[in-house]
C-alpha positions, 0 to 999 in steps of 0.5 A: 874324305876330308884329305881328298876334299882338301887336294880337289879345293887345292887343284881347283886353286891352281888350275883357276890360277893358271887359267887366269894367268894364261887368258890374261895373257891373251887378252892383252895380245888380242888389245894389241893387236886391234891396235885400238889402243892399249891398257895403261900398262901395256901402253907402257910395256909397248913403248918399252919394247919399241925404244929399247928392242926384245917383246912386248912378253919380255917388258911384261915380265921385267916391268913385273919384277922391277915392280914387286921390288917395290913392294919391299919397303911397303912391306907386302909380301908376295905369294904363289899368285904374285911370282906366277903372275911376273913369270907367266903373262908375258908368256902367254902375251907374246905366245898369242901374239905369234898365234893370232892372226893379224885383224884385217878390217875395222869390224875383226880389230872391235871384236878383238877389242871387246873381247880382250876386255872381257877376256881380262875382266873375267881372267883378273876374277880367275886369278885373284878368286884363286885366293894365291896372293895379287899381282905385283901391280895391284900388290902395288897399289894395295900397299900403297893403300896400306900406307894412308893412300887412298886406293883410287888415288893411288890407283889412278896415280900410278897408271896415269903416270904409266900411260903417259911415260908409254904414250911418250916412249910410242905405246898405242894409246886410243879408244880403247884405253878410254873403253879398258879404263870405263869397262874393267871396274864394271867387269871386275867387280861381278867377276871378283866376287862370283869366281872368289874360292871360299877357303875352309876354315882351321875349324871346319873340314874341307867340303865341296869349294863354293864361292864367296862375295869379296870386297872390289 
């Protein structure tokens, strides 16, 4: 019993991974395509992809992985999470900007907006709750906390950095980048904790997975 309780707490980590994984994915092209103004990251990704050709998925991933060799001399060290996250976000962003339709008027682009804020805020809970390791930018900024950084001021620092280098390369910045930057925190720090998957302890035995409250 205890062998089929630790396989179900394993399948449910993985299954809320890669939930989390492919929502963010989505949340992102639903951003985009209100074309009300991205998130920092993708403010940067988009310029990306407009100077230099290939898809907005495609910067995803290399800005991922440029980004997770920064964590080498910080000394951070990457989990299932972190290479599933490079590998597959920019999948789905690219995969739902082919599916969705083009919003046609200014009532369809806010709910585009407002639901990829939620969307995002409720997938980063997903992801992280999953308990396999960040994603390469917030394995970033972690680190850089690690070293004596202040986290805000580390966090604050590297997208303000990345919003302006993607504003002047022609990245879509807006209300909502205003609205991404105000509601995550928010968003975040309930989904966080609520989708958080308690791990069992060596000492005790597998039982039926139960969230626990984790620091934002």
């Amino acid at each position: 019993m205890t062998d089929m309780n630790g396989m179900a707490l394993t399948l449910r980590r993985l299954f809320q991974l890669y939930v989390g994984l492919a929502l963010y994915g989505f949340g992102i092209a639903l951003q985009v395509d209100s074309t009300l103004g991205n998130d920092p990251w993708d403010v940067f990704h988009q310029g990306l992809a407009r100077q230099f050709g290939l898809s907005l998925g495609a910067w995803i991933i290399i800005a991922g992985a440029v980004v997770m060799l920064g964590w080498i001399p910080l000394r951070q060290r990457p989990g299932l999470g972190t290479i599933s996250n490079v590998l597959l976000v920019g999948v789905f962003a690219d995969l739902g900007l082919w599916i969705l339709p083009d919003p046609d008027g200014t009532a369809l682009r806010w709910t585009y907006l407002i639901a990829a804020i939620l969307i995002g805020g409720f997938a980063t809970g997903c992801y992280i709750g999953a308990g396999h390791g960040p994603g390469p930018r917030d394995g970033l900024m972690t680190g850089l906390a690690s070293k004596g950084i202040p986290i805000r001021v580390a966090r604050t620092g590297i997208e303000l950095t990345v919003l302006l280098v993607g504003w002047l390369l022609g990245g879509t910045v807006g209300i909502g980048t205003v609205l991404y930057a105000v509601l995550i925190g928010p968003i975040c720090h309930w989904t966080v904790p609520a989708l958080a998957i308690k791990l069992p302890s060596p000492e005790q035995p597998a039982e039926d997975p139960v969230v626990e409250p984790v620091a934002v």
